[in-house]
C-alpha positions as CSV (number, residue, x, y, z in Angstrom):
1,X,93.6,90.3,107.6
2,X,94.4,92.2,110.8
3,X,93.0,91.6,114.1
4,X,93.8,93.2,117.3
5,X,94.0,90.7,120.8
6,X,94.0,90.9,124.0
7,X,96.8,87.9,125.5
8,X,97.4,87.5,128.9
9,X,101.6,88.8,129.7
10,X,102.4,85.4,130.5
11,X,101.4,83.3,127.7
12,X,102.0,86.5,125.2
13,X,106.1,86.2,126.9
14,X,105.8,81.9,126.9
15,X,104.7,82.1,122.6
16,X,107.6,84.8,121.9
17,X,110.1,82.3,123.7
18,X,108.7,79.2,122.2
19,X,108.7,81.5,118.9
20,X,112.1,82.3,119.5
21,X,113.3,79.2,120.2
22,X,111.5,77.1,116.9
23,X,113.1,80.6,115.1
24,X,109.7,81.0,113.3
25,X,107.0,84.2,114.4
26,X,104.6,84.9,117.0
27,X,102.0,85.1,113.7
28,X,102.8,81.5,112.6
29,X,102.4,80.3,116.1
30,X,99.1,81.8,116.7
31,X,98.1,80.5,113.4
32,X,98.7,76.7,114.3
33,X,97.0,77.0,117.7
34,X,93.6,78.5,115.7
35,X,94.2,75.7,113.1
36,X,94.4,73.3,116.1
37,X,91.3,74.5,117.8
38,X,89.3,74.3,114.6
39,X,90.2,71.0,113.3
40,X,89.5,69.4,116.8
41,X,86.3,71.2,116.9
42,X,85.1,70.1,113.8
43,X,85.8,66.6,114.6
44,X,84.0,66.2,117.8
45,X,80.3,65.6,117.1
46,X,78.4,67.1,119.7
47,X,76.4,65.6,122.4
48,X,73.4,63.5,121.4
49,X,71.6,61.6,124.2
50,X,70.7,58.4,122.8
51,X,66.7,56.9,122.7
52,X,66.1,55.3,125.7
53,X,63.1,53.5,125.8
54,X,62.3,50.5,126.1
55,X,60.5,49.0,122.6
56,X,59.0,52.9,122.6
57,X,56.2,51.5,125.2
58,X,57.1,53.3,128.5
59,X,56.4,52.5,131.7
60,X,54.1,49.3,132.2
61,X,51.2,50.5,133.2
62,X,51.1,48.3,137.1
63,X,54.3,50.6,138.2
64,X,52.8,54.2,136.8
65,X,52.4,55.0,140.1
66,X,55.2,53.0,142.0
67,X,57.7,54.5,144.1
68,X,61.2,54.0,143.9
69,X,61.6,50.8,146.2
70,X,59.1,48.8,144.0
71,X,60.5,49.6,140.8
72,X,64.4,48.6,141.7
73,X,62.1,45.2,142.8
74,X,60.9,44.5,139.9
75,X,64.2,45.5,138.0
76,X,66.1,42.5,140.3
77,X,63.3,40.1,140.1
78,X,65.2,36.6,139.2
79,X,68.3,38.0,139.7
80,X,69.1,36.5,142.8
81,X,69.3,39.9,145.0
């Protein structure tokens, strides 16, 4: 299939060098980076933030309404801060 693409001079002259130089085409090259991109793409699962909470009950009920400086108390409590 053809395709028309817009390159930026410098990298279009730095992949006919590199081209050049591993004596193989500016098509192949282009070919490998897509490959590249996909493969690595389709291994990276994307971004799940994981459950949280604590036994799925929330908050205790006591600190609903507690401001910052009581909660970071009760999360040291025992541990000798």
């Amino acid at each position: 299939m053809k395709i028309k693409l817009e390159i930026s001079d410098p990298l279009l002259r730095e992949a006919r060098k590199m081209a050049a130089r591993k004596r193989t085409t500016l098509r192949v090259l282009v070919e490998q980076g897509l490959r590249r991109v996909v493969a690595e793409k389709k291994r990276k699962s994307p971004f799940r933030l994981r459950k949280a909470s604590f036994k799925g009950r929330g908050l205790r009920r006591e600190l609903a309404d507690a401001g910052w400086d009581q909660l970071r108390d009760v999360a040291h409590e025992g541990r000798g801060g």
